[in-house]
MARBA-3410 file (N, C-alpha, C, O; in Angstrom, 1 decimal):
155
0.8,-1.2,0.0,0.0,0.0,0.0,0.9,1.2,0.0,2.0,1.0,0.4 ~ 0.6,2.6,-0.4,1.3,3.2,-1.0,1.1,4.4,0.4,0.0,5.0,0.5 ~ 2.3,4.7,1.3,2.1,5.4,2.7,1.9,7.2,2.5,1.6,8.0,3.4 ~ 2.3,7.6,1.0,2.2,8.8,0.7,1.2,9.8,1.1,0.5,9.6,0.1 ~ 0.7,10.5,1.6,-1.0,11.4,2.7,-1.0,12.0,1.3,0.0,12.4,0.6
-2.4,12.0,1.2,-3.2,12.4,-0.3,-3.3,11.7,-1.3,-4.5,11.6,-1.8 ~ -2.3,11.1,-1.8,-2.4,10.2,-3.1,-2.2,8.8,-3.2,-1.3,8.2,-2.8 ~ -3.2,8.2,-3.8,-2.7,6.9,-4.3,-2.0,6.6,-5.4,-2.0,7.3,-6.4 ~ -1.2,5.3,-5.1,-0.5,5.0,-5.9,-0.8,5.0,-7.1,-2.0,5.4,-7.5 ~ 0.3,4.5,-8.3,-0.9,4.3,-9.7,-1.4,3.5,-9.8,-2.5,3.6,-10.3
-1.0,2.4,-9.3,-1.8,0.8,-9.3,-3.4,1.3,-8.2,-4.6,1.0,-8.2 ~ -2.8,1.8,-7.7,-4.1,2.1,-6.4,-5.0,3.1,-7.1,-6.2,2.8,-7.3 ~ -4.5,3.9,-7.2,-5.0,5.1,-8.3,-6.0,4.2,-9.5,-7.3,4.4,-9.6 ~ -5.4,3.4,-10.3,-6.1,2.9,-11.3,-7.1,1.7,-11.2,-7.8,1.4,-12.2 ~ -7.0,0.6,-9.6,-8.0,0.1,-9.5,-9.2,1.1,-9.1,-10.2,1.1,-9.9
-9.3,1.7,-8.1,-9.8,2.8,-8.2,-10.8,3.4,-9.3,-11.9,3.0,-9.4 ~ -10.4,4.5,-10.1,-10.6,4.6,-11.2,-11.3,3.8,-11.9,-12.4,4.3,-12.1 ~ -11.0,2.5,-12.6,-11.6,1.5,-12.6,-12.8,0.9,-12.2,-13.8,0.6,-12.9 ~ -12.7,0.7,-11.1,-14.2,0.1,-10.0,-15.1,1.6,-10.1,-16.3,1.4,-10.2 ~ -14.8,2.7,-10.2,-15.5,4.2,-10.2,-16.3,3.8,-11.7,-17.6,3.7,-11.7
-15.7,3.6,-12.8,-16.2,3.8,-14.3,-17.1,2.7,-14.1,-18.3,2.7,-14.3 ~ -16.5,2.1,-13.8,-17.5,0.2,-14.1,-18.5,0.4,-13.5,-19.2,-0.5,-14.0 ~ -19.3,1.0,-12.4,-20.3,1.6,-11.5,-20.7,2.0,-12.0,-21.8,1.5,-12.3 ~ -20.2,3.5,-12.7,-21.5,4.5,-13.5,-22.0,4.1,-14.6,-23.1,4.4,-15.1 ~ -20.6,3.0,-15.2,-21.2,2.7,-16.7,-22.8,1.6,-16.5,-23.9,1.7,-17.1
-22.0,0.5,-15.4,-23.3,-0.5,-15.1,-24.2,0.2,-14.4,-25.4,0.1,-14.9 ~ -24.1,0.8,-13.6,-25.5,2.1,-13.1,-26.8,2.2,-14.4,-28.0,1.8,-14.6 ~ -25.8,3.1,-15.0,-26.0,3.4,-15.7,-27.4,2.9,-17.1,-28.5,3.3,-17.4 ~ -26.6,2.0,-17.5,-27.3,1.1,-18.3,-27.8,0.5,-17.8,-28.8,0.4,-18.5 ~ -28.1,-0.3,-16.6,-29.1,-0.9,-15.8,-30.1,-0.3,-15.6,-31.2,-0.9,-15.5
-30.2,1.2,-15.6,-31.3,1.8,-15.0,-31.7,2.3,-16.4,-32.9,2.1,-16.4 ~ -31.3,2.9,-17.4,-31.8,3.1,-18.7,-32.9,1.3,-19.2,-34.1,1.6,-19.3 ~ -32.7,0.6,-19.4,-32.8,-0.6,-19.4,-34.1,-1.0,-18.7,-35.0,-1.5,-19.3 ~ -34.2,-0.8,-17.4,-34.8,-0.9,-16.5,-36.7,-0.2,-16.6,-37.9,-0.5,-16.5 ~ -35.8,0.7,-16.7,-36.9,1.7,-17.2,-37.5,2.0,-18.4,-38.5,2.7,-18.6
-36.8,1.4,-19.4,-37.4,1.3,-20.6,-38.3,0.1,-21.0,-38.9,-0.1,-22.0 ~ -38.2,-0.8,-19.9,-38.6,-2.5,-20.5,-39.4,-2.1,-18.8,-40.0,-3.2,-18.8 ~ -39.7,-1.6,-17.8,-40.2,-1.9,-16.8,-41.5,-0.5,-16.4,-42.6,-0.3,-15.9 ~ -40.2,0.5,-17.1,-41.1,1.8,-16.3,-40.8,2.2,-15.0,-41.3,3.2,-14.6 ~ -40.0,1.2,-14.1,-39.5,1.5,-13.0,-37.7,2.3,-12.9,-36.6,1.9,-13.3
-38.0,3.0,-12.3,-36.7,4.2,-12.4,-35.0,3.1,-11.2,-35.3,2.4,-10.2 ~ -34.5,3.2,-11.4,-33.3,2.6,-10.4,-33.7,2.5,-9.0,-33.8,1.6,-8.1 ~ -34.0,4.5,-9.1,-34.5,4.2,-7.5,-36.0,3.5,-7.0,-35.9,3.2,-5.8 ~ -36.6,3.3,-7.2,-38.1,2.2,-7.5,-37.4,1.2,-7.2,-37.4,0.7,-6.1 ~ -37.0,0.8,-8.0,-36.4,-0.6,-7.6,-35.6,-1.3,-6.5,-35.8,-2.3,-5.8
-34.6,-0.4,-6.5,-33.8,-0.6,-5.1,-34.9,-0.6,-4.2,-35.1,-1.6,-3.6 ~ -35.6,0.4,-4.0,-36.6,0.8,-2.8,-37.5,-0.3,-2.3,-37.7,-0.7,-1.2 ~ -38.3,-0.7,-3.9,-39.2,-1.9,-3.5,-38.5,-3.3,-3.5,-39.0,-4.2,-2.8 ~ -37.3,-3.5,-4.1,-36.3,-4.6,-3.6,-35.9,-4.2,-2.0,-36.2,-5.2,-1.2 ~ -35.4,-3.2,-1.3,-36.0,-3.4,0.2,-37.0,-3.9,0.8,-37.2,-5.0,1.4
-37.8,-2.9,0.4,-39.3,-3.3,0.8,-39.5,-4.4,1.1,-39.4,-4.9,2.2 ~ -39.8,-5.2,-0.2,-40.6,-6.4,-0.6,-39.6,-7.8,0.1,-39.9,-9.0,0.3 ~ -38.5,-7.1,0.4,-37.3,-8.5,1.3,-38.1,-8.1,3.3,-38.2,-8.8,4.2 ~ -38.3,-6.8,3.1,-38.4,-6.4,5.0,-39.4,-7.2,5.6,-40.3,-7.5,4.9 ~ -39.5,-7.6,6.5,-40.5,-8.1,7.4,-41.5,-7.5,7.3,-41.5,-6.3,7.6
-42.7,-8.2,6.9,-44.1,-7.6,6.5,-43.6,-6.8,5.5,-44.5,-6.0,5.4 ~ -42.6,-6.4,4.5,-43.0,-5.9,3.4,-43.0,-4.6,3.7,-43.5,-3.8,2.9 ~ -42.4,-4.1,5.0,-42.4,-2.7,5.2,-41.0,-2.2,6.4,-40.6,-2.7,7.4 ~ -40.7,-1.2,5.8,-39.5,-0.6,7.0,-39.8,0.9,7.4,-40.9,1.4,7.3 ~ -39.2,1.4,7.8,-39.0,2.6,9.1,-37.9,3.7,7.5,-36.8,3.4,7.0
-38.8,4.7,7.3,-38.8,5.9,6.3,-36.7,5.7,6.8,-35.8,4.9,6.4 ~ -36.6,6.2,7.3,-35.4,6.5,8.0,-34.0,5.0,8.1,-32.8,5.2,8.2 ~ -34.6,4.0,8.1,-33.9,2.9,8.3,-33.6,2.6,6.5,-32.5,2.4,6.0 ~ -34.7,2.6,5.9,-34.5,2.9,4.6,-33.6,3.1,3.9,-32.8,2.4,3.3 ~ -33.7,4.8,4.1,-32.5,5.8,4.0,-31.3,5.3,4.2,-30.4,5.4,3.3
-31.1,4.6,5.4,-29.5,4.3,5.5,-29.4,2.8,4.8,-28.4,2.3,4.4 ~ -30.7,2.3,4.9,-29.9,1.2,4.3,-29.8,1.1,2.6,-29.8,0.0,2.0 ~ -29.8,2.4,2.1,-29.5,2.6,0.4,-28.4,3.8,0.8,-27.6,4.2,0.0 ~ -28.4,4.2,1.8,-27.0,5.5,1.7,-27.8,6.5,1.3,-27.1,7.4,1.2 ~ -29.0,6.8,0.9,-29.5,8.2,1.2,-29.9,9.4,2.0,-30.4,9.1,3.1
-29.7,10.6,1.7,-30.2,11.2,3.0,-31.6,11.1,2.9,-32.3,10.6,2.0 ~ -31.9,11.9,4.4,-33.4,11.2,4.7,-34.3,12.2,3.3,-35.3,11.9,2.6 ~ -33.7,13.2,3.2,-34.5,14.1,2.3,-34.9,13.5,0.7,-35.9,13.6,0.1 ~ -34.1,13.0,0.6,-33.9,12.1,-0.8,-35.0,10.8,-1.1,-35.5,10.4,-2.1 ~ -35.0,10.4,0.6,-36.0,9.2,0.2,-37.5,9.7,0.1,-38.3,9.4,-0.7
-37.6,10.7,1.2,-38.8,11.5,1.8,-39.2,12.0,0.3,-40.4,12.0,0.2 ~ -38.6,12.3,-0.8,-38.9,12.9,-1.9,-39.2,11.3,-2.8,-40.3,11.3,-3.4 ~ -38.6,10.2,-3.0,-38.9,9.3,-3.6,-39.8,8.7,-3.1,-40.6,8.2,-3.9 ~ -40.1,8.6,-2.0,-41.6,7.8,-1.4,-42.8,8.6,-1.6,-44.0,8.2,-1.4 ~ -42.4,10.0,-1.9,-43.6,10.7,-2.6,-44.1,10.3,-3.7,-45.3,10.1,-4.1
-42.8,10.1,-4.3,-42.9,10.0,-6.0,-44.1,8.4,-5.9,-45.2,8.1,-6.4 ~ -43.5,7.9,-5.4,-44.4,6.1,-5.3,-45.1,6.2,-4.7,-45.9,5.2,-4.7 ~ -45.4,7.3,-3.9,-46.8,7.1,-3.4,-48.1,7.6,-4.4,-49.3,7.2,-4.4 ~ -47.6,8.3,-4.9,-48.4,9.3,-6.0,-48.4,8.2,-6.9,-49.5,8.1,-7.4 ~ -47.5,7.2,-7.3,-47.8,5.8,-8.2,-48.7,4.6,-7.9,-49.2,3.8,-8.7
-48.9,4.4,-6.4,-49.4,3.6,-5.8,-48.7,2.6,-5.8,-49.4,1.6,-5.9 ~ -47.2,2.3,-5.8,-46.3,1.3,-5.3,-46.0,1.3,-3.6,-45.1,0.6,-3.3 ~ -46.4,1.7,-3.0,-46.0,2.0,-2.0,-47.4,3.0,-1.1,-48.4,3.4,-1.7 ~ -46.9,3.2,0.7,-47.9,4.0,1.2,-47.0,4.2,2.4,-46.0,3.5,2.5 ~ -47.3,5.0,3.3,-46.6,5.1,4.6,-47.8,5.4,5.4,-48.8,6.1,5.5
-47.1,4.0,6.4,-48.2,4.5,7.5,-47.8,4.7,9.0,-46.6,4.4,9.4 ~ -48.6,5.1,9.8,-47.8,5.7,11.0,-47.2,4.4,11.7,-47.3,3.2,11.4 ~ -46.6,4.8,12.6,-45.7,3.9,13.6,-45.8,4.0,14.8,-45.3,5.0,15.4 ~ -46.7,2.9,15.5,-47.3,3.1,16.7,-46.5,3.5,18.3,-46.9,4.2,19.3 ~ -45.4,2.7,18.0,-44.3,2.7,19.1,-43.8,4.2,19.5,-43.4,4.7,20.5
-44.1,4.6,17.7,-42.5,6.3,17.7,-43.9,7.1,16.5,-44.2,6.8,15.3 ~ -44.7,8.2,17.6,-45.8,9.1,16.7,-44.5,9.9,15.8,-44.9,10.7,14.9 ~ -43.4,9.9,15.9,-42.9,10.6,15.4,-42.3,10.0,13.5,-42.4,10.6,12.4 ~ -41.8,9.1,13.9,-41.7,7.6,12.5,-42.6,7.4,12.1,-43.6,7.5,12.9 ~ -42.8,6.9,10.8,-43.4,6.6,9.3,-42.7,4.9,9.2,-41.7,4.4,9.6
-43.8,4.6,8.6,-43.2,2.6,7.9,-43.8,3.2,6.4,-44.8,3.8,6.1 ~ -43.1,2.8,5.8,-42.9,3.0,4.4,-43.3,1.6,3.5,-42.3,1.1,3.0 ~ -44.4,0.9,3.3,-44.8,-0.4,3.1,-45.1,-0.5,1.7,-45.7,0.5,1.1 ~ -44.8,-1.7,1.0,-45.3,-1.9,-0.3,-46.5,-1.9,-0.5,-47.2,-2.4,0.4 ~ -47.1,-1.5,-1.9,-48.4,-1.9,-1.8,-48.5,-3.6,-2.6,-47.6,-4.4,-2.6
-49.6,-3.9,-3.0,-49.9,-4.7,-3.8,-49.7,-4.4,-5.5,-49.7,-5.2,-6.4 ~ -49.5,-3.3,-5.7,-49.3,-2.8,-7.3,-47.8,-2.5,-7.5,-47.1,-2.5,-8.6 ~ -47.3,-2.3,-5.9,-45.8,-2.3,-6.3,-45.2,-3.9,-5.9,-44.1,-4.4,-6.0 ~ -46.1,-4.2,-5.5,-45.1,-6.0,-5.4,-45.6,-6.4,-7.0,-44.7,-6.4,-7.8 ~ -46.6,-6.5,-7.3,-46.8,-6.1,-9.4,-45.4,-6.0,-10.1,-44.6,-6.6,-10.9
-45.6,-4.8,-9.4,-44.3,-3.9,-10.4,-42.8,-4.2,-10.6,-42.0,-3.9,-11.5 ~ -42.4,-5.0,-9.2,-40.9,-5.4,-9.2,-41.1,-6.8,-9.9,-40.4,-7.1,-10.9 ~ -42.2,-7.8,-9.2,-42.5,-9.3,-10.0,-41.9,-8.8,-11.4,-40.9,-9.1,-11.9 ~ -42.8,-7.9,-11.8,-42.9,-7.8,-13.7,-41.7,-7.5,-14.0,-41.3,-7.9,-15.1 ~ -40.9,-6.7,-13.2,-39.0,-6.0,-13.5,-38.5,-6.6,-13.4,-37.5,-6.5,-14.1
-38.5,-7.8,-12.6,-37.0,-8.1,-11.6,-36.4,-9.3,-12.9,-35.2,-9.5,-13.2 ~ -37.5,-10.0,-13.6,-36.9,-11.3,-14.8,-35.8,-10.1,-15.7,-34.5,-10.2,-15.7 ~ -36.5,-9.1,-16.4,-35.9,-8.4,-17.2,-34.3,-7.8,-16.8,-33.3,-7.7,-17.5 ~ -34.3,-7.5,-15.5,-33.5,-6.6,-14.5,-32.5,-7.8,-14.3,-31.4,-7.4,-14.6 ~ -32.6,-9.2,-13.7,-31.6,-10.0,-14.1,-31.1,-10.5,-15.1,-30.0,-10.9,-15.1
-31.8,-10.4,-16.1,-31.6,-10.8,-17.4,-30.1,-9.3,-17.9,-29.0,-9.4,-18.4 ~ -30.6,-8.4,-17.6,-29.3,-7.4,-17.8,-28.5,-7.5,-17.2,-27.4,-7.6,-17.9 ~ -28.4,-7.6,-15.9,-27.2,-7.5,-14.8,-26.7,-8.8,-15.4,-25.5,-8.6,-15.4 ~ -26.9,-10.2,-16.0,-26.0,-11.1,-16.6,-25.3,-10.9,-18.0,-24.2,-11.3,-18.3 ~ -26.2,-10.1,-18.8,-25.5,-9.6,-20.0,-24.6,-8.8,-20.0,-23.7,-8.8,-20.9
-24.7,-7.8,-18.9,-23.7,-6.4,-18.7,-22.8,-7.0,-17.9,-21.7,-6.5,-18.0 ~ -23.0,-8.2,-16.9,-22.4,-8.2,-15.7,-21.6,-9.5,-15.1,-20.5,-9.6,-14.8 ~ -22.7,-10.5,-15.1,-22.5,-11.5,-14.4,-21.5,-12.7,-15.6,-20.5,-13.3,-15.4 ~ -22.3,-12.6,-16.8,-21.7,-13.6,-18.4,-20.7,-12.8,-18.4,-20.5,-13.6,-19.4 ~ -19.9,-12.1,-18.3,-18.6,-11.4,-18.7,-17.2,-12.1,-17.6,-16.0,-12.1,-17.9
-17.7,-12.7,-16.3,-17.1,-13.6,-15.2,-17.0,-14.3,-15.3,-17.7,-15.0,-16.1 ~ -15.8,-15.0,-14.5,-15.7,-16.9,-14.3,-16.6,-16.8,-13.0,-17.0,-15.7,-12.4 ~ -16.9,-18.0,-12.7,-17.0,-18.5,-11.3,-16.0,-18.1,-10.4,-16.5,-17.7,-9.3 ~ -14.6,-18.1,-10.5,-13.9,-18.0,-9.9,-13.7,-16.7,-9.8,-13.4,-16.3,-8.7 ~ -13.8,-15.8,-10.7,-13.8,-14.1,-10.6,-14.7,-13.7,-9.8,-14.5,-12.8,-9.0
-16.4,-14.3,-10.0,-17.3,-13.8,-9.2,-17.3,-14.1,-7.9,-18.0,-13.4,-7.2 ~ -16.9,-14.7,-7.5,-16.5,-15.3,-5.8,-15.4,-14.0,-5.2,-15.7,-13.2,-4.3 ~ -14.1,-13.9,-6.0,-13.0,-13.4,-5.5,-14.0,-11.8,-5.5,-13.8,-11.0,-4.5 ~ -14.8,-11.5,-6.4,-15.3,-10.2,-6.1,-16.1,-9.8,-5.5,-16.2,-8.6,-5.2 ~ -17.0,-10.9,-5.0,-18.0,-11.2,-3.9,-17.3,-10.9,-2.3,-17.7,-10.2,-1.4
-16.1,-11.8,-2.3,-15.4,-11.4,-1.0,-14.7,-9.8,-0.8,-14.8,-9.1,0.2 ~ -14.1,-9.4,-1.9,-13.4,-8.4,-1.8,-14.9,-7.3,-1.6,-14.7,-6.4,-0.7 ~ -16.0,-7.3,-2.2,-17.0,-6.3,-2.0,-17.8,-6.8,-0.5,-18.4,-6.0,0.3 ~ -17.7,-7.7,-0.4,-18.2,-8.3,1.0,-17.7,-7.7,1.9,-18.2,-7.1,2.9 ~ -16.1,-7.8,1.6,-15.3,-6.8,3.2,-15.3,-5.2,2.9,-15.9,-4.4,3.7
-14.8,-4.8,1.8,-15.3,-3.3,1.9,-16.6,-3.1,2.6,-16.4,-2.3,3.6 ~ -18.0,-3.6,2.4,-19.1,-3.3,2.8,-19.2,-3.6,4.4,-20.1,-2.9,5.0 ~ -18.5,-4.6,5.2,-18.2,-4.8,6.1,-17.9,-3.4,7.0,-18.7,-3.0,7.8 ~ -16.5,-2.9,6.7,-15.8,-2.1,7.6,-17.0,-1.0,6.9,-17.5,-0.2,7.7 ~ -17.3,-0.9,6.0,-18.6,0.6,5.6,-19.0,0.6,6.8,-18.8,1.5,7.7
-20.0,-0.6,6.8,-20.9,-0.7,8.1,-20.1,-0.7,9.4,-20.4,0.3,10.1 ~ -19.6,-1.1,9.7,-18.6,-0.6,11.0,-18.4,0.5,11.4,-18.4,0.8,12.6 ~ -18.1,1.4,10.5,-18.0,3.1,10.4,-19.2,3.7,10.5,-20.1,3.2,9.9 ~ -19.6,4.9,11.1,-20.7,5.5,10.7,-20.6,6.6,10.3,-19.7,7.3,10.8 ~ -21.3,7.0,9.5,-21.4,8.0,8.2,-20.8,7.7,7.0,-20.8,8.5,6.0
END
């Protein structure tokens, strides 16, 4: 590892760089894609892939947020957007009058069902068919521990 304060190496520098492009480019096209063959936007998706994994099909506005790396304002503005679609609804939270549950509806469990074939069917063509087995493991672990010490950290 390269001990210099401010810069990385070039090798460091260029995996870097690297893992940055390959993100926006797969972002990218995944969500053009996504939304052309589904109608559901990137963020839709991630949200109701929460969702529809949470217990009862619903989480805490706020728990949300962190668990996509959003600020709270960000989601507060996207669960409008889906509420106004009827994918989604928020309802109060009995424990905390102050918290929101953020719950799928029935038109947005619809709506991921109908995406998610299409939405894998890309992430293999862009993504997964371009790997060995043995590449996708070694990249599984290595994104497994970054996301690790993420979570370890806060903010």
């Amino acid at each position: 590892m390269n001990e210099t304060p401010g810069r990385l190496s070039p090798a460091e520098g260029d995996a870097w760089r690297c893992l940055v492009r390959m993100q926006e480019r797969l972002h990218g096209r995944v969500a053009r894609r996504l939304q052309a063959d589904s109608g559901l936007s990137a963020a839709d998706y991630i949200v109701l892939v929460h969702l529809t994994e949470a217990p009862g099909a619903r989480m805490r506005s706020a728990d949300l947020a962190k668990a996509v790396e959003w600020e709270k304002s960000r989601m507060s503005h996207q669960i409008s957007r889906m509420v106004k679609r009827g994918l989604a609804v928020r309802s109060e939270c009995p424990e905390d009058g102050r918290g929101a549950f953020v719950v799928v509806t029935p038109l947005g469990r619809e709506a991921i069902a109908a995406a998610a074939p299409g939405h894998v069917a890309t992430v293999r063509d862009l993504f997964v068919d371009l790997l060995t087995t043995e590449e996708l493991g070694t990249l599984a672990r290595v994104a497994g521990r970054v996301v690790e010490q993420l979570d370890k950290r806060s903010g």
